[in-house]
PQR file with spaces between the fields and no chain letter, atoms N, CA, C, O and H, PARSE charges and radii, in Angstrom:
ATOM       1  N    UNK     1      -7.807   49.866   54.537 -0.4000 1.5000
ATOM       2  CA   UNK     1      -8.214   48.545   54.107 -0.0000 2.0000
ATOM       3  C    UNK     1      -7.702   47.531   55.110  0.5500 1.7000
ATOM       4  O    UNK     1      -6.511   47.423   55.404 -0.5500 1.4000
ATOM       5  N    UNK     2      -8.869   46.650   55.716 -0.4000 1.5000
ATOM       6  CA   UNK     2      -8.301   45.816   57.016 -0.0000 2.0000
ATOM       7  C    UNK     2      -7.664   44.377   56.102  0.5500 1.7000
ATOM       8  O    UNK     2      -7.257   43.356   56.657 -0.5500 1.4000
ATOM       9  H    UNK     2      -9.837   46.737   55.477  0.4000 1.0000
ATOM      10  N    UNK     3      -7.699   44.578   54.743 -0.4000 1.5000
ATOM      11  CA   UNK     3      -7.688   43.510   53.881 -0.0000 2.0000
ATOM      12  C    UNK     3      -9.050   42.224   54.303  0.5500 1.7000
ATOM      13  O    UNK     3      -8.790   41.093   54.713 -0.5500 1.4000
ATOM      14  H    UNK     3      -8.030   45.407   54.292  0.4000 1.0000
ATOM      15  N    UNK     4      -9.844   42.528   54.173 -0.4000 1.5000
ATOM      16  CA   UNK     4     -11.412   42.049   54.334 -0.0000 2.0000
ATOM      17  C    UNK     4     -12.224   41.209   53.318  0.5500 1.7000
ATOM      18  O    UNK     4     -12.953   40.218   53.347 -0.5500 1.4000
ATOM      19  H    UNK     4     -10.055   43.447   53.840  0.4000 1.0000
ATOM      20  N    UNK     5     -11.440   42.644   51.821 -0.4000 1.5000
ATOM      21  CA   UNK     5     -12.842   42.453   51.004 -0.0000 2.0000
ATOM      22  C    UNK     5     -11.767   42.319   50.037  0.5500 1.7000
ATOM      23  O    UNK     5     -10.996   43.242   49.775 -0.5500 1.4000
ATOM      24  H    UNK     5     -10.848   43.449   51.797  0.4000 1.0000
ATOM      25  N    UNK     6     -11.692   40.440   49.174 -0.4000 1.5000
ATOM      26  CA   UNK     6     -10.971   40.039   48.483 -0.0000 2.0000
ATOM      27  C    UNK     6     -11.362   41.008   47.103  0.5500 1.7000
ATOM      28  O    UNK     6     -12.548   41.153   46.806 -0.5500 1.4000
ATOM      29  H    UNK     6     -12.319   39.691   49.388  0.4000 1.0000
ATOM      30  N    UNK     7     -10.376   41.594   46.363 -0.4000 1.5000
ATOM      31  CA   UNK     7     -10.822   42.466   45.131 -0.0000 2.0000
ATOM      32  C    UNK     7      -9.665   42.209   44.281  0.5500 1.7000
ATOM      33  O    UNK     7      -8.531   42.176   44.760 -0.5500 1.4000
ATOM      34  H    UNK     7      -9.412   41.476   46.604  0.4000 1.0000
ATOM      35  N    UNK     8      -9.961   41.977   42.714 -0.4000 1.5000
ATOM      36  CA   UNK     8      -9.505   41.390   41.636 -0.0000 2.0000
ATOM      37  C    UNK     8      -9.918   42.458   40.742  0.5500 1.7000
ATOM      38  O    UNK     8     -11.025   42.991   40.824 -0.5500 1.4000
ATOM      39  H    UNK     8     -10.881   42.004   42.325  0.4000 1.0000
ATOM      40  N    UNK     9      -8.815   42.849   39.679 -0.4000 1.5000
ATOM      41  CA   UNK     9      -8.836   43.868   38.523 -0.0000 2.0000
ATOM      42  C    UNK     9      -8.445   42.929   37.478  0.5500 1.7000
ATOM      43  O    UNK     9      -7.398   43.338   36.977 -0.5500 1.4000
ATOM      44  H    UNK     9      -7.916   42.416   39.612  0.4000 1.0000
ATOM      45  N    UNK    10      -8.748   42.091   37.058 -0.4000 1.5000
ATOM      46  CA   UNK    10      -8.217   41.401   35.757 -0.0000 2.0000
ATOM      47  C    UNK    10      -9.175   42.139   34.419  0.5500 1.7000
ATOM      48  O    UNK    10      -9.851   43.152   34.597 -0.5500 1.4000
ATOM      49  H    UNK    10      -9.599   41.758   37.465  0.4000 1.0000
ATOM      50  N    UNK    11      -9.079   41.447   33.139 -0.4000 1.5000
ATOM      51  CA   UNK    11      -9.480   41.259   31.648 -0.0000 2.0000
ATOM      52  C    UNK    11     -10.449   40.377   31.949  0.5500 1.7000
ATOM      53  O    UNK    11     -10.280   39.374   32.642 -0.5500 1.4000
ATOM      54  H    UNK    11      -8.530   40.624   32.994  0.4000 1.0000
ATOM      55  N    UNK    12     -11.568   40.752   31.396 -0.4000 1.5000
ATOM      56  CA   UNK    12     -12.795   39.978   31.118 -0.0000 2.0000
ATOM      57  C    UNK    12     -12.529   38.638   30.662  0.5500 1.7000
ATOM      58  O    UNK    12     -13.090   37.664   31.164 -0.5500 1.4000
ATOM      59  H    UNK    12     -11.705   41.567   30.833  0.4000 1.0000
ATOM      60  N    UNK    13     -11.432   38.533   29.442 -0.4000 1.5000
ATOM      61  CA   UNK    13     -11.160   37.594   29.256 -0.0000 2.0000
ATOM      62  C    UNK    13     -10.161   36.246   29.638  0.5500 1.7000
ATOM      63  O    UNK    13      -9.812   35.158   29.180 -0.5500 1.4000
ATOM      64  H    UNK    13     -10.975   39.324   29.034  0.4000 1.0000
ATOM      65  N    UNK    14      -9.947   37.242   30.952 -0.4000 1.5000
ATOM      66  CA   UNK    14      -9.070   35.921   31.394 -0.0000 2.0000
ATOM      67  C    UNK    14      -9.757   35.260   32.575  0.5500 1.7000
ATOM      68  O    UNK    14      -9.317   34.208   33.040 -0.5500 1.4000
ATOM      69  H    UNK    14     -10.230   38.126   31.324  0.4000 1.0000
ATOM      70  N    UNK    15     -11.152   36.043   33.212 -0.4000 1.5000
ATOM      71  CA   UNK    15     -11.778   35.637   34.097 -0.0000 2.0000
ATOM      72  C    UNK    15     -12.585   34.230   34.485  0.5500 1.7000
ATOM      73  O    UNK    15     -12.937   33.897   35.616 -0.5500 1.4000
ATOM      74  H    UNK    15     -11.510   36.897   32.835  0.4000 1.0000
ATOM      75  N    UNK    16     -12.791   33.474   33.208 -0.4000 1.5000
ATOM      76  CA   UNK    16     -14.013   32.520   33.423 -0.0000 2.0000
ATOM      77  C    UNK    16     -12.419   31.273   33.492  0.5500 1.7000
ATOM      78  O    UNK    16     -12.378   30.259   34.189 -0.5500 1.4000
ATOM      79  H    UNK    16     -12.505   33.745   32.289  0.4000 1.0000
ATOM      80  N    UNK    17     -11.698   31.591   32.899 -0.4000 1.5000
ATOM      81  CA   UNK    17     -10.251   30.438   33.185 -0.0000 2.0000
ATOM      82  C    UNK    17      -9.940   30.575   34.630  0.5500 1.7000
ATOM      83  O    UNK    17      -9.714   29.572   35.308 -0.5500 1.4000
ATOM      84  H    UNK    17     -11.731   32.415   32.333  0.4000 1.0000
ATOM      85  N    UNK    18      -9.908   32.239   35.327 -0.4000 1.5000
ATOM      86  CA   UNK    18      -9.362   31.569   36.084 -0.0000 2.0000
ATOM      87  C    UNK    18     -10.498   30.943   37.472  0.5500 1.7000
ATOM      88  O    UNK    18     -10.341   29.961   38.198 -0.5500 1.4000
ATOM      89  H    UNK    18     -10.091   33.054   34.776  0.4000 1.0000
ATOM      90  N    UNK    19     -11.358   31.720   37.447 -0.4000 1.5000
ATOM      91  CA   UNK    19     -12.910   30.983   38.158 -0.0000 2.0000
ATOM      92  C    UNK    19     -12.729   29.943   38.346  0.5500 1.7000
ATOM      93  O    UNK    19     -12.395   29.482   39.438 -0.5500 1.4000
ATOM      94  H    UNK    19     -11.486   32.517   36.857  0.4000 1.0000
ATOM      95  N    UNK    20     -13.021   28.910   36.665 -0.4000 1.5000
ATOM      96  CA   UNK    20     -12.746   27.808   36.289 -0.0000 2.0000
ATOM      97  C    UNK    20     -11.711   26.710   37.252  0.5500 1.7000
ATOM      98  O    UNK    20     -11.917   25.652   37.846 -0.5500 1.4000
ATOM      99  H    UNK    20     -13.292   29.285   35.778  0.4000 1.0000
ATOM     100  N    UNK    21     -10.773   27.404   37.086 -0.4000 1.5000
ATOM     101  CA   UNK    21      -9.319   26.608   38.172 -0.0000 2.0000
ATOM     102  C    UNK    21      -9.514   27.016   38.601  0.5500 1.7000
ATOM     103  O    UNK    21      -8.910   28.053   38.327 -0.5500 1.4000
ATOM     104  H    UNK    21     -10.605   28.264   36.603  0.4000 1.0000
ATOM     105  N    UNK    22     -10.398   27.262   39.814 -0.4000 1.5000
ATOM     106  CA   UNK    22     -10.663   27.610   41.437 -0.0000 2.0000
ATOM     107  C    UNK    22      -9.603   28.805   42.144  0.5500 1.7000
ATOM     108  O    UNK    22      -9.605   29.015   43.357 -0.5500 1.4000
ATOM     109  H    UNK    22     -10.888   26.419   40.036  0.4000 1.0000
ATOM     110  N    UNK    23      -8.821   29.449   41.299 -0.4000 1.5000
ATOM     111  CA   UNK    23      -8.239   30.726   41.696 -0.0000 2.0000
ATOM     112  C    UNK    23      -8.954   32.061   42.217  0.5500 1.7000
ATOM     113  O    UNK    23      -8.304   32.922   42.809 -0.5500 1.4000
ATOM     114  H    UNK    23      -8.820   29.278   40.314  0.4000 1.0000
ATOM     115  N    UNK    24     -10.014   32.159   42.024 -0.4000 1.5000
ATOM     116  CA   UNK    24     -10.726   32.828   42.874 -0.0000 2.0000
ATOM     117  C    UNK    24     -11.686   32.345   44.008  0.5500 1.7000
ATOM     118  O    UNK    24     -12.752   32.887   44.302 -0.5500 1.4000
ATOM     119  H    UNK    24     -10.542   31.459   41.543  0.4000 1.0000
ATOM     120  N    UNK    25     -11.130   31.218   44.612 -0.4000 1.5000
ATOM     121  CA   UNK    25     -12.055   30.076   45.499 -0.0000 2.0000
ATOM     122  C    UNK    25     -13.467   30.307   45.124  0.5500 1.7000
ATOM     123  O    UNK    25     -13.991   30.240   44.012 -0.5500 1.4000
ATOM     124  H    UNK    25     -10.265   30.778   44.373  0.4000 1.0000
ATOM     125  N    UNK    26     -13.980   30.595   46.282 -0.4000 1.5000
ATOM     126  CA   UNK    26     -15.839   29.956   46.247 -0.0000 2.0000
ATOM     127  C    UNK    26     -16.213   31.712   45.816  0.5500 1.7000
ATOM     128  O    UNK    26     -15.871   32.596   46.601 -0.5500 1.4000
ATOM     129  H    UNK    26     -13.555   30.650   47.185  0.4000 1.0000
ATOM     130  N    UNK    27     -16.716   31.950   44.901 -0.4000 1.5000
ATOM     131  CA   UNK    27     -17.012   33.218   44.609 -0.0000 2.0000
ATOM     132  C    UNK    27     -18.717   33.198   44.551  0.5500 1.7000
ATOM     133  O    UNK    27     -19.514   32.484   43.943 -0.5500 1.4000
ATOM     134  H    UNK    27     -16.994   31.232   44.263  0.4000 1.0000
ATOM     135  N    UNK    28     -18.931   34.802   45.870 -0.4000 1.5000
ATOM     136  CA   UNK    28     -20.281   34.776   46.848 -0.0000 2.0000
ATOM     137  C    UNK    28     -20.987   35.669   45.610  0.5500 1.7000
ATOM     138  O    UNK    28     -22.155   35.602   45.226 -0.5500 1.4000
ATOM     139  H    UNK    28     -18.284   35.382   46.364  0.4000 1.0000
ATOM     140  N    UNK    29     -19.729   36.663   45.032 -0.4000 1.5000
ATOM     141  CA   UNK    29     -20.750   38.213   44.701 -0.0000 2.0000
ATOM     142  C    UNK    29     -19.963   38.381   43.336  0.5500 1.7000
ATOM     143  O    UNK    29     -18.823   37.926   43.244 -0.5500 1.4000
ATOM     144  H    UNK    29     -18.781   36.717   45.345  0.4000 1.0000
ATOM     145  N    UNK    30     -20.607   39.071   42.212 -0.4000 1.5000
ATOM     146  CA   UNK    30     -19.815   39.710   41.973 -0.0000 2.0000
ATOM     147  C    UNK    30     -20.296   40.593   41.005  0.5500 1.7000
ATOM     148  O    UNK    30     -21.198   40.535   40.170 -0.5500 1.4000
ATOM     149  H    UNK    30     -21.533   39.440   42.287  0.4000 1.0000
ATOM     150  N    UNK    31     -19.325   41.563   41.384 -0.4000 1.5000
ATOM     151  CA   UNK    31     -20.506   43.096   40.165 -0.0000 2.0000
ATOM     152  C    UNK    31     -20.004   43.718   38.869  0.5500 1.7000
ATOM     153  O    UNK    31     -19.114   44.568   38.888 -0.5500 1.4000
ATOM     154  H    UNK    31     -18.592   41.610   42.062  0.4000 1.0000
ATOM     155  N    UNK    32     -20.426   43.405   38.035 -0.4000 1.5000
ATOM     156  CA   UNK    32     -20.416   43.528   36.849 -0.0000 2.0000
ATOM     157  C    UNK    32     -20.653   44.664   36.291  0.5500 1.7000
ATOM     158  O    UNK    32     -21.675   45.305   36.534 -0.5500 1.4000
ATOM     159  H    UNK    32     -21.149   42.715   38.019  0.4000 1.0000
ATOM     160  N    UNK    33     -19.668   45.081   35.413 -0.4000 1.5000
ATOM     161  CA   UNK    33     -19.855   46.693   34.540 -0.0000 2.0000
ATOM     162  C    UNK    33     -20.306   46.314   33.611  0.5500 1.7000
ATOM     163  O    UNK    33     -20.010   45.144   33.370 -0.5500 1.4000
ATOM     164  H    UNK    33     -18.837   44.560   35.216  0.4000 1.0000
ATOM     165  N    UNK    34     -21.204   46.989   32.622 -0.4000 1.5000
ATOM     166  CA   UNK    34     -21.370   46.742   31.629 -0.0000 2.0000
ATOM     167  C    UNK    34     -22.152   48.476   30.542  0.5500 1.7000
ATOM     168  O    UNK    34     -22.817   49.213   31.270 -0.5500 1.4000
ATOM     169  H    UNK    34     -21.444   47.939   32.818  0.4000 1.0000
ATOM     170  N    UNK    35     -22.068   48.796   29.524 -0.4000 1.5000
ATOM     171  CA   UNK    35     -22.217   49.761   28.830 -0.0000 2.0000
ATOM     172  C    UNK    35     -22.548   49.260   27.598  0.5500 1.7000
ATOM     173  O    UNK    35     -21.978   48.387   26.942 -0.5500 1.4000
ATOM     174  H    UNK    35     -21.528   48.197   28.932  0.4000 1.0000
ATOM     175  N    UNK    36     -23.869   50.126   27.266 -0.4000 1.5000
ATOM     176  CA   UNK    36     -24.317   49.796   25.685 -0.0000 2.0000
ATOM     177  C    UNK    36     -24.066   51.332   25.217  0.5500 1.7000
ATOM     178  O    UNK    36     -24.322   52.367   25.832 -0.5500 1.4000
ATOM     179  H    UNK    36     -24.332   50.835   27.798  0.4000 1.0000
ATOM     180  N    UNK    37     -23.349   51.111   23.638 -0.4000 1.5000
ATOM     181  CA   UNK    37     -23.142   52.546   22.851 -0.0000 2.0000
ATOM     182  C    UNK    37     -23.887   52.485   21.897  0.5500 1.7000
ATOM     183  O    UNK    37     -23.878   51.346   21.430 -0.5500 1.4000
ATOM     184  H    UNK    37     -23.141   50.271   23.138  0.4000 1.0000
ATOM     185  N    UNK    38     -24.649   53.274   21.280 -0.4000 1.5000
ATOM     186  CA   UNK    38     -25.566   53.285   20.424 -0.0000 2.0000
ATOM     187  C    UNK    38     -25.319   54.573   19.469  0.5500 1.7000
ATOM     188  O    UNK    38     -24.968   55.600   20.050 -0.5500 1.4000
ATOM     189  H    UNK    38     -24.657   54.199   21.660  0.4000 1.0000
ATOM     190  N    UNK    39     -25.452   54.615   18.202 -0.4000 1.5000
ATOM     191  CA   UNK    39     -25.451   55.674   17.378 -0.0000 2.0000
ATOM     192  C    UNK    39     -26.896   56.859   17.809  0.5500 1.7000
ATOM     193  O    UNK    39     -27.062   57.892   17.161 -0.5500 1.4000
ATOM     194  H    UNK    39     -25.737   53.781   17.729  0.4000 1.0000
C-alpha cells in the first residue's frame, strides 16, 4: 500500500455525521454494501 487510496471502516451509523463535518474531505466515490434477506 503506497498509502494512495484513502479507506475508512466505520458504522453506517456514524457515517453521514462524519461526511457532514467534512472529516472525510471532498468524497469522489464510494461503494456501498448492501444485502436483502428474505424468507
Amino acid at each position: 500500500n503506497n498509502g494512495e487510496i484513502a479507506y475508512n471502516d466505520i458504522h453506517l451509523s456514524q457515517m453521514a455525521q462524519e461526511v457532514r463535518y467534512g472529516f472525510m474531505g471532498k468524497v469522489n466515490v464510494a461503494i456501498i454494501e448492501a444485502c436483502e434477506v428474505t424468507p
